[in-house]
C-alpha positions, 0 to 999 in steps of 0.5 A: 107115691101120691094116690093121683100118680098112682091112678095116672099110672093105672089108667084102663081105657074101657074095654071093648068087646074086641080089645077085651083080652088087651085091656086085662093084661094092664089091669093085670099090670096095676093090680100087681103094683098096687099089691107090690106098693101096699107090701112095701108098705106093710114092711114099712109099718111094721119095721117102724113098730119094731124100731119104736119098741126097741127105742122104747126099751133102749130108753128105759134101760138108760133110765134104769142103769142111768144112776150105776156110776153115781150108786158105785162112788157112793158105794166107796163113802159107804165102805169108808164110813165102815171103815171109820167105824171099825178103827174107832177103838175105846182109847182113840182120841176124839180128834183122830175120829173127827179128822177121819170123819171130815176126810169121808165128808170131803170125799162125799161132797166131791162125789156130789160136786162131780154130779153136778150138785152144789151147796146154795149159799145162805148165810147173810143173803136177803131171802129168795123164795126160789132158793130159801125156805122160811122156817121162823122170823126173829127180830134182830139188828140185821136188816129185814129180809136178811139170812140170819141162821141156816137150819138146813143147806140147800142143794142145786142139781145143776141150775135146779134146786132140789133142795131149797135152804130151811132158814131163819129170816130177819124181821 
């Protein structure tokens, strides 16, 4: 209710000395008003502090616990990799390791992927300050401005790069 409707409801003729006793029984009526309106306000106010608060604390709670499911599909390269480690015996042959240790790579990368992270392709394309960092320029045939080595990937979280790729670029 607007302050103007509230007055318009309140309104007290003044009193005289007959009606005295008439005109404090409406009075009696807008004060009771007015008291029932600022306790429902209150409550209003202070159910609304509670609901910032625990909207607050929701909040941070899924900040908090936001990262469990991708900690838990790490936690499985973890154990894979232990595992690889413990099979290395002195006379196991280098390939039976290395097909092992591509196998957990595989594994990591698809983790990665589901997250939404993706590898920025770098390799032969002309340089693009957004996805490619410059760590040396070298002459060569290729035509400047070109890709020519990756010293380091790149990564996209989604459309971010979080990672830009360290390369090499074509005088």
């Amino acid at each position: 209710m607007t302050d103007s409707e509230i007055d318009g409801e309140c309104e007290v003729a003044e009193p005289d000395t007959e009606d005295a006793g008439e005109a404090e029984e409406p009075l009696k009526e807008c004060e009771e008003r007015a008291e029932s309106y600022l306790d429902r306000l209150q409550r209003l106010q202070a159910d609304f502090a509670n609901y910032k608060k625990r909207n607050a604390k929701e909040t941070m709670e899924s900040i908090e616990y936001a990262k469990e499911d991708i900690i838990l599909s790490l936690l499985d390269v973890v154990d894979n990799f232990e595992r690889a480690l413990e099979a290395i015996q002195p006379n196991n042959d280098a390939d039976t390791t290395k097909k092992g240790i591509e196998m957990i790579l595989r594994q990591f990368r698809d983790v990665l992927e589901k997250e939404g992270v993706s590898l920025i392709d770098a390799d032969g394309q002309t340089f693009d300050p957004h996805l490619h960092e410059t760590i040396a320029r070298v002459a060569c045939s290729e035509e400047s401005g070109t890709v020519v080595e990756v010293m380091q990937r790149g990564y996209k979280l989604k459309s971010k790069v979080i990672r830009p790729s360290m390369v090499k670029v074509a005088e």
